[in-house]
C-alpha positions, 0 to 999 in steps of 0.5 A: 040254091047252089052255084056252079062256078069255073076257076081258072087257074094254073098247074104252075102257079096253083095247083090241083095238088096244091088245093088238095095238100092244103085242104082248104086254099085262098083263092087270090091274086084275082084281077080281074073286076068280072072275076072279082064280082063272081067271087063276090057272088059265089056264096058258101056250098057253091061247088067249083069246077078248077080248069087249067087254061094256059096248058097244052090241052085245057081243061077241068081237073078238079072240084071244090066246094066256096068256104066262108064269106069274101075277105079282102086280098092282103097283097093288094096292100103289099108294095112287094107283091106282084098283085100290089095296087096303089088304088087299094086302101084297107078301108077300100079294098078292091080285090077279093078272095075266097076260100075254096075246100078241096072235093076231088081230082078228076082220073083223067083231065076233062076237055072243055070244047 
């Protein structure tokens, strides 16, 4: 059975384009631990729906499509990174990211509401 899930994001700081130039993108720097669990529960197929909340008129831009298996975010182990997390052990991780294929970008932004 497949899933459907809404990713947030932002034109800024990843974008639509930016999914469809590298046809396959990590989806990362989550932290948030409802977001972390839905990551966890997505499984392979499951088709995503990409939405820009923090733009003038918010909505859906996008679909893509779960790759692979969970791995562990990397930069919550870099003490550089903006999404460094002391609590993070690499043998305990805490923070997640997937693997998201890009399907399509919608003609025109869909309004949510």
């Amino acid at each position: 059975m497949r899933n459907y899930w809404l990713l947030k994001t932002e034109p800024g700081s990843y974008s639509i384009e930016d999914l469809k130039r590298q046809k396959i993108g990590v989806w990362d720097g989550v932290r948030n631990y409802q977001a972390r669990n839905n990551l966890q529960a997505m499984n392979t197929g499951d088709q995503v729906i990409i939405y820009y909340s923090s733009v003038a008129e918010p909505s859906a831009v996008g679909l893509g499509i779960v790759e692979g298996e969970p791995s562990s975010d990397m930069a919550q182990f870099d003490k550089k990174s903006k999404y460094f997390d002391p609590k993070a052990k690499p043998d305990k991780p805490i923070w997640l990211s997937r693997g998201i294929k890009y399907l399509k970008t919608f003609k025109k932004p869909i309004k949510l509401g």
